[in-house]
C-alpha positions in Angstrom: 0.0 0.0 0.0 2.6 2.6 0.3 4.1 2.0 -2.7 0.6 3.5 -4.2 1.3 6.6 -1.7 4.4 7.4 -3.3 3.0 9.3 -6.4 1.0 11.5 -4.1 4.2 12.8 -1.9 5.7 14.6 -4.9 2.7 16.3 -6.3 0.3 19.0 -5.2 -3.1 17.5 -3.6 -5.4 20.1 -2.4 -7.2 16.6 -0.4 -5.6 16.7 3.1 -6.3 13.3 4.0 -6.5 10.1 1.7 -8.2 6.9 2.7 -7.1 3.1 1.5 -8.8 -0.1 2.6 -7.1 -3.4 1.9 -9.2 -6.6 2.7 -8.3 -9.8 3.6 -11.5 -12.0 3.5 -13.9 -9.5 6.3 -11.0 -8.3 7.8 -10.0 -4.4 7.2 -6.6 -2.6 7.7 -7.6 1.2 6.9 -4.7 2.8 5.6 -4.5 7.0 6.0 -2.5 9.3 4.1 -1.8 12.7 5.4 -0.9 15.5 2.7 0.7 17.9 4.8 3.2 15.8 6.4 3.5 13.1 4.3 2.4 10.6 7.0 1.1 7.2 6.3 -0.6 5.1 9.1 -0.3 1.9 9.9 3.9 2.4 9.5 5.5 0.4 6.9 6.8 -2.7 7.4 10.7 -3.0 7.7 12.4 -5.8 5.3 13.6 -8.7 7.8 17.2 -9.9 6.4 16.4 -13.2 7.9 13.0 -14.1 6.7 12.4 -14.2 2.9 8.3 -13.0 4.1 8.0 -9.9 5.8 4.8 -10.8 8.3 2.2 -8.3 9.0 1.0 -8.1 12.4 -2.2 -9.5 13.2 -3.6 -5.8 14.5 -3.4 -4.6 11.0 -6.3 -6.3 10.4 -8.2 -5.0 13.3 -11.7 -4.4 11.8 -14.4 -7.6 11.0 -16.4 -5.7 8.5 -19.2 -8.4 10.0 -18.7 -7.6 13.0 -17.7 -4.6 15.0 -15.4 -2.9 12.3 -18.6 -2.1 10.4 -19.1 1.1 12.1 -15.6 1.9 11.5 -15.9 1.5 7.6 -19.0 3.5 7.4 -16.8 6.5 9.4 -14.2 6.2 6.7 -17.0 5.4 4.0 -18.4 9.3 5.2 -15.3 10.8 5.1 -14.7 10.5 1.7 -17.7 11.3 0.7 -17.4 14.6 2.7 -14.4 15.0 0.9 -15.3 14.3 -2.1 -18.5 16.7 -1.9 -15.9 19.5 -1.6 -13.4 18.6 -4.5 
């Protein structure tokens, strides 16, 4: 995912805050983007020199878009839409 962000940090976005979902079955790791400072949230994972996978923790994936992470993808699902509106 922050390979896609890279494109952003060199250009001018008037957008002050992008928002990226990756899935893994129902589970969600929301992904935000701050223009100003460049910021990406979760952090990236550091290469391991030992291990040929890098492993994700299992936190990432903190929202069950069954269950309680819903709520959570509607706020984001708003936000953007908010955003959008003023674009």
């Amino acid at each position: 995912m922050h390979q896609s962000f890279l494109g952003f940090s060199s250009g001018h976005i008037t957008i002050l805050t992008l928002f990226s979902v990756s899935a893994f079955g129902p589970q969600l790791c929301i992904y935000e983007y701050t223009t100003s400072t460049q910021q990406l949230t979760p952090h990236r994972i550091l290469p391991d020199l030992d291990l040929v996978t890098d492993i994700v923790p299992l936190e990432r994936w903190e929202f069950d878009v069954i269950k309680e992470g819903e709520a959570e993808f509607k706020e984001v699902i708003a936000n953007v839409k908010a955003i959008a509106a003023n674009v």
